[in-house]
N, C-alpha and C positions, 0 to 999 in steps of 0.2 A: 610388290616386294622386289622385282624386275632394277627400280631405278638405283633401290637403298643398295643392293649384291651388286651392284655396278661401282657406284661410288666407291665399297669397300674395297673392292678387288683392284682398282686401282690405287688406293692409298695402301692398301699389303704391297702391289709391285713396287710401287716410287721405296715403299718400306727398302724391299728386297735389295733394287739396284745396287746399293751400295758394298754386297755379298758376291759381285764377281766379274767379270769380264763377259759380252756379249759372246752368245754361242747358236752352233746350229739347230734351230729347235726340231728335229729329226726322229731324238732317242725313243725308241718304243719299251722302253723299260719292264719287267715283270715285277712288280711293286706290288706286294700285296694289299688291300685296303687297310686303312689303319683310319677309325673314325674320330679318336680323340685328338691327337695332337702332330704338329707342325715337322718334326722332327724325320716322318715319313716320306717328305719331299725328298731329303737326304741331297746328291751329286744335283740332281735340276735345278737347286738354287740358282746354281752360274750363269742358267739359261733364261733369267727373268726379264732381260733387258728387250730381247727378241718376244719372249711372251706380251710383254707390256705392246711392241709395236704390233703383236697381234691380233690383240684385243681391241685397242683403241683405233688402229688400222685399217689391217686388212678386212675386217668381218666388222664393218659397223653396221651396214645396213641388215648383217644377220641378227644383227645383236638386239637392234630396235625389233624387230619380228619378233624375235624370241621372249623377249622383255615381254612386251606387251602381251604375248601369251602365256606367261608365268607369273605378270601380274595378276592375270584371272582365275590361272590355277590356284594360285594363294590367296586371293579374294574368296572363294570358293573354299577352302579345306580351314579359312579361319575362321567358318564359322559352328566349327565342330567344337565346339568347349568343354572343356570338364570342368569339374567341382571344384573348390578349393584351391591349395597352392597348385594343384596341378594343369589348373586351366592357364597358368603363364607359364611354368616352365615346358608343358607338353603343347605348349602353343604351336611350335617350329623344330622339327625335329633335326638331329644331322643325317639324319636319310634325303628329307624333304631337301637340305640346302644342297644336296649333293646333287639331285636331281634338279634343281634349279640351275644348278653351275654346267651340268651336261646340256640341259637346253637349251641354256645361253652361247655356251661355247661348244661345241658338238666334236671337235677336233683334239679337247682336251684326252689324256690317258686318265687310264684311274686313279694314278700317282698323286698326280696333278689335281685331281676333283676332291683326292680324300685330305691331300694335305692342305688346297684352299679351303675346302669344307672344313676342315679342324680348326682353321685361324681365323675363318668368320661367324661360325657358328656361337662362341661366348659371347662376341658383342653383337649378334644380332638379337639371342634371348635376352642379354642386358638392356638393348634398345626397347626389345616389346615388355621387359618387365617396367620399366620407366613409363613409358608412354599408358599402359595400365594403369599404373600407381597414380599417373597424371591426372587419365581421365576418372579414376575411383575420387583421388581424394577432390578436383573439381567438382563432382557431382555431389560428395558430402557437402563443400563448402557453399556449393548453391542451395543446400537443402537448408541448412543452416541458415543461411542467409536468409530463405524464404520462412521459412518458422521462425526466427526472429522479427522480422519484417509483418508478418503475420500477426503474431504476438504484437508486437509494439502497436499497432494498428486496432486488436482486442483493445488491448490497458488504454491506450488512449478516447477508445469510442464508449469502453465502460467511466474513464476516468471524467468526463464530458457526460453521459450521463447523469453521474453523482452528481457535477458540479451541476448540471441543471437541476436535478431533484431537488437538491437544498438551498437553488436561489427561490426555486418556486414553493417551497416549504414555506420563506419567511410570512407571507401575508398571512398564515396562520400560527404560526407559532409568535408574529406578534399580539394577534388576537387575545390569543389564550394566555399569551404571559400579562396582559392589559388590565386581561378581568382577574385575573389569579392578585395582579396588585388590587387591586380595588377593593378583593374579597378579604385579603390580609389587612387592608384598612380598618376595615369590618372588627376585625378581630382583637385588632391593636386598642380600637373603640372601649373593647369591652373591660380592659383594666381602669383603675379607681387611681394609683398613681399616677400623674404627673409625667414625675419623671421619668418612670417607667414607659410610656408614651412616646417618652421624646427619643428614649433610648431606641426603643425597637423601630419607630419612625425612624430614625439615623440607617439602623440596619438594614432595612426595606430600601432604601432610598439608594444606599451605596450598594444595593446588592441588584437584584431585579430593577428597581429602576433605571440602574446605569446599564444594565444586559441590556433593558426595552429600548433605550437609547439609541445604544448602539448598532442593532437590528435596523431598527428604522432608518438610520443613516446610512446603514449597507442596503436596503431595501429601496430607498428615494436616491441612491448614487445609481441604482440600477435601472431607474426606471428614467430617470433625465436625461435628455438630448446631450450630448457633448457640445458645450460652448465654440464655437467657431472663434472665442476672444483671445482663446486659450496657446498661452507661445508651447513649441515644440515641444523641449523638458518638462515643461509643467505637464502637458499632456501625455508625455512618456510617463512620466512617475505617477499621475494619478491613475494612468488605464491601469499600468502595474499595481498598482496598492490595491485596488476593485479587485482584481484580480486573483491577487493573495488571499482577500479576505475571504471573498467566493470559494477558493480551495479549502479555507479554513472554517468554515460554519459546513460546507458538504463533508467534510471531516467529522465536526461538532455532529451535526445528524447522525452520519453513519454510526457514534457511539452511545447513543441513547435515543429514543423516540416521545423522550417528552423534555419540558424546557427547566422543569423541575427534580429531576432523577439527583440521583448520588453522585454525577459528571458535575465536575465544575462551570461554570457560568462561561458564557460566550465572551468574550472583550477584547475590543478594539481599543488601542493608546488611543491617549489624545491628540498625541503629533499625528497620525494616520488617520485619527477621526475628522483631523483638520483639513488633511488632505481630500478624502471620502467628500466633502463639503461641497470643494469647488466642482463638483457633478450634479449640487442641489441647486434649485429654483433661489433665486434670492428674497423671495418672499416666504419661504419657509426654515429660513438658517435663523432669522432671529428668535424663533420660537424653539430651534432644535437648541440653540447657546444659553436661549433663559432657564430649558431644562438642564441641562449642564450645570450651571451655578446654583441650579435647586439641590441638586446629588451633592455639594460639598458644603464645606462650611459646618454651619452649627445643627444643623439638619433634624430641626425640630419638628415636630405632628404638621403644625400649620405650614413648612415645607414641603410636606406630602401631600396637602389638601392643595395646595397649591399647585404641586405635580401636577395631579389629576387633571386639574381645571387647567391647566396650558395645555397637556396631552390629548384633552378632548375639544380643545378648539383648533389644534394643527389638525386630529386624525377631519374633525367638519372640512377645514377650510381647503388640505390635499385632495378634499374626494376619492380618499382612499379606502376611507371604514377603518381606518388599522385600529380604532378604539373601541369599535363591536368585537361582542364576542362570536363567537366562532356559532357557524350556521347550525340551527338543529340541537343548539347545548345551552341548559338554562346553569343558576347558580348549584343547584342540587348537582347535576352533572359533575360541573369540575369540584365540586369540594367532594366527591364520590374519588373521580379519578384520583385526585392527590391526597387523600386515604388511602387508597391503593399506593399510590407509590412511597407511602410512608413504610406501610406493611410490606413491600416490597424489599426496603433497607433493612427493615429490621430481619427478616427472613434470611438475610445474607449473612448476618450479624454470626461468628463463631462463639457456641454455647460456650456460659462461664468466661468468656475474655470481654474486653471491650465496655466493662458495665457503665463508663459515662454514655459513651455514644449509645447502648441500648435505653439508658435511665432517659436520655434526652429524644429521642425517636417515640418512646412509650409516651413521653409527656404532651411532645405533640397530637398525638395518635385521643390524649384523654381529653385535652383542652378542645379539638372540635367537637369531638362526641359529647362534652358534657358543656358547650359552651354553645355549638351550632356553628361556630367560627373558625377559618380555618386562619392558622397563626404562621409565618416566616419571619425565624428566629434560630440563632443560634445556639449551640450547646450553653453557655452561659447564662446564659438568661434563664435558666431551669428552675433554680429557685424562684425567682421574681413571678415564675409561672405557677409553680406549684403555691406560693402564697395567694399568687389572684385566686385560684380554682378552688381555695380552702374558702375565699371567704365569700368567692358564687354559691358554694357547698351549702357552706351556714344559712343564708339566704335562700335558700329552696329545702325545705324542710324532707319535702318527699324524696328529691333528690338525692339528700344526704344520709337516707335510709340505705338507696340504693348501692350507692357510691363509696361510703363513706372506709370500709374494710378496703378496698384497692387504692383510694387517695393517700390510707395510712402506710400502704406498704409502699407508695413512690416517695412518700417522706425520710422514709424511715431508710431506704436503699438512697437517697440523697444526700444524708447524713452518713451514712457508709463512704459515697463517692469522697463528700469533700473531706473527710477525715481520712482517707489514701490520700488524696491529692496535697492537706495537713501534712501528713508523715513525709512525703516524697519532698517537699518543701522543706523542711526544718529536719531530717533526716532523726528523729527522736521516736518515743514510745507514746502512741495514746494515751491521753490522761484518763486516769480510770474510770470517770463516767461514760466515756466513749467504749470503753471496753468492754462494763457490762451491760451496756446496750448491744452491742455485737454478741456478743454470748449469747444471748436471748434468742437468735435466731442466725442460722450458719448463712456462711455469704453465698456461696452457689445454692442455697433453699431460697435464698435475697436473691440474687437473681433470677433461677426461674419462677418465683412466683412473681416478679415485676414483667418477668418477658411475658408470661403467659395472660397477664393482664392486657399488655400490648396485641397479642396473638388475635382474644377474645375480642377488643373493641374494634377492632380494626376490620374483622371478620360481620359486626354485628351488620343486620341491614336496619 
């Protein structure tokens, strides 16, 4: 504290000079203490010219002594702290700077020590309250900095993670979406139409088969050596696109745990899928492009069989397995599992709202259980399913013992549906056979006895 009361007291003199003429500094004044302010000095203003050459003069080598032994004394007495605002303003008392200024200077009157103790006393607690403030809000801003730092470092090594989890997910969720198409094959089989056939063939094919596609090709970009052919850009923009997609399927995961749920389908464009490519082997792109042209177009059953049969000569020829199913899991397993996750949609389903999407969930839910097969299809196709299932029905006599009271109430709520969907369109009144068809039976008793339909097959083992 010895150096800082030095500096000051000479910049108060150089102040002062300007207040008078040099004089004899002799006067032994009876002044009595006055701790707050300047003003106490009073007539020894005059006399600051001769003070200054006394200070910086005559008594230097006292003044070093002194210094350096009132530097220690205030080393020492600052380490007595108090609580709150009061640990900076009682930091430095005007007792302590008076006694500092007597140490320093021994020759000084009391005059003299009270009225420099009064003019340095505000800005040296100014200085320690600053230098306080300095060292508090530094030490927030390192902390801050260190739990951000911290943090970023968390998100990053969980965010890496993910993105690992869900590259090493794909070898199995291509699996299981592989055989999940093959088993809807299955299923598409069992209609007597045609073009019924062709249709749901179309849907399969633009739907999961394009998701399988695109898995694979984010799955074989991940696993190929990067080309050494490859110019700069090109390998800038392809590592990035891998990259994105990687972030984008660890996403995909993170909101559902099967490849079939109520989440929408995974897809990669085709411009990006084009890119994804130049990271594939070139003997496996012609086979991943002919699947491609199988997905669009007219995309008929014999489309689909044809799927297969490419799909299962790349998963041979990659030595990857990606067209087996999944270790330890027969056909019973997944048409188990996605029963479950049928009954899982419908469970979410709000009672009395929503009756297509329940009428079409139940339909699926009836057609494997009363079919063996499981079906990937969408809400349209409801009718064209509930006529196949009428006329499986007729043909299994026993069956249609069984069956035959819940087949009529999914009919019966499906003519309910399209007669809303009637009215909402043409914005008119039921024609009166529609009407007392409805009478007959109330639309929320129509709905839960179709939900509850869905409830019960869905639950049966």
């Amino acid at each position: 504290m010895g150096p800082l009361l030095d500096r000051s007291l000479k910049a108060l003199v150089s102040w002062r000079l300007s207040f008078g003429e040099n004089e004899q500094l002799d006067n032994d004044g009876d002044i009595d203490d006055d701790e707050e302010d300047l003003d106490a000095f009073g007539e020894r203003g005059a006399n600051l010219r001769g003070l200054m050459e006394h200070i910086i003069g005559a008594h230097n080598q006292q003044r070093k002594t002194s210094r350096s032994k009132s530097s220690q004394s205030i080393s020492k007495g600052s380490g007595k702290k108090k609580k709150g605002k009061k640990q900076i303003q009682d930091f430095l008392s005007i007792q302590d700077v008076k006694e500092e200024i007597r140490q320093l200077e021994p020759d000084f009157d009391s005059a003299l020590v009270n009225a420099t103790a009064g003019a340095l006393y505000k800005s040296l607690v100014q200085n320690l309250r600053d230098r306080n403030r300095s060292v508090v809000l530094n030490q927030v801003q390192e902390d801050e900095e260190e739990e951000e730092k911290h943090g970023d470092q968390t998100l990053g090594s969980k965010q890496d993670t993910k993105e690992k989890l869900g590259v090493e997910y794909l070898p199995s969720a291509i699996q299981s979406l592989a055989k999940r198409i093959e088993l809807s094959s299955k299923g598409i089989a069992v209609f007597e139409d045609a073009s019924v056939k062709n249709s749901l063939s179309k849907y399969l094919l633009q739907s999961w088969c394009v998701e399988l596609l695109d898995l694979a090709i984010l799955h074989l970009a991940n696993l190929e050596k990067i080309s050494s052919t490859l110019a700069t850009d090109t390998l800038s923009e392809v590592l990035e696109t891998r990259e994105r997609y990687c972030k984008s399927y660890a996403g995909h995961c993170s909101q559902t745990s099967t490849v079939s749920g109520g989440q929408g389908p995974f897809a990669i464009p085709s411009e990006d899928a084009a890119i994804l490519l130049k990271l594939v082997s070139q003997d496996m792109i012609d086979s991943l492009k002919k699947l491609r042209k199988l997905t669009a177009g007219s995309c008929k059953q014999k489309n689909l069989v044809e799927y297969l049969d490419v799909w299962s000569i790349l998963s041979k020829e990659s030595k990857l397995e990606l067209g087996t199913a999944e270790a330890g899991k027969d056909d019973s397993q997944l048409l188990t599992e996605h029963l479950h996750e049928l009954s899982q949609v419908l469970s979410g389903i709000q009672p009395f709202t929503d009756a297509a999407l329940m009428l079409h969930i139940v339909t699926l839910i009836a057609f494997q259980r009363w079919t063996g097969s499981m079906l990937h299809a969408s809400g349209k196709f409801v009718p064209r399913i509930l006529r196949q299932l009428r006329l499986s029905v007729e043909q299994q006599p026993d069956l249609k013992q069984t069956v035959e009271s819940q087949l009529s109430s999914l009919e019966k709520m499906m003519d309910f549906v399209l007669s809303n969907v009637k009215q909402q369109q043409q914005q008119q009144q039921q024609s009166e056979g529609s009407e007392q068809g409805d009478e007959q039976l109330n639309p929320d008793q129509m709905w839960q006895s179709v939900y509850d339909i869905g409830a019960s097959l869905s639950t049966l083992v």
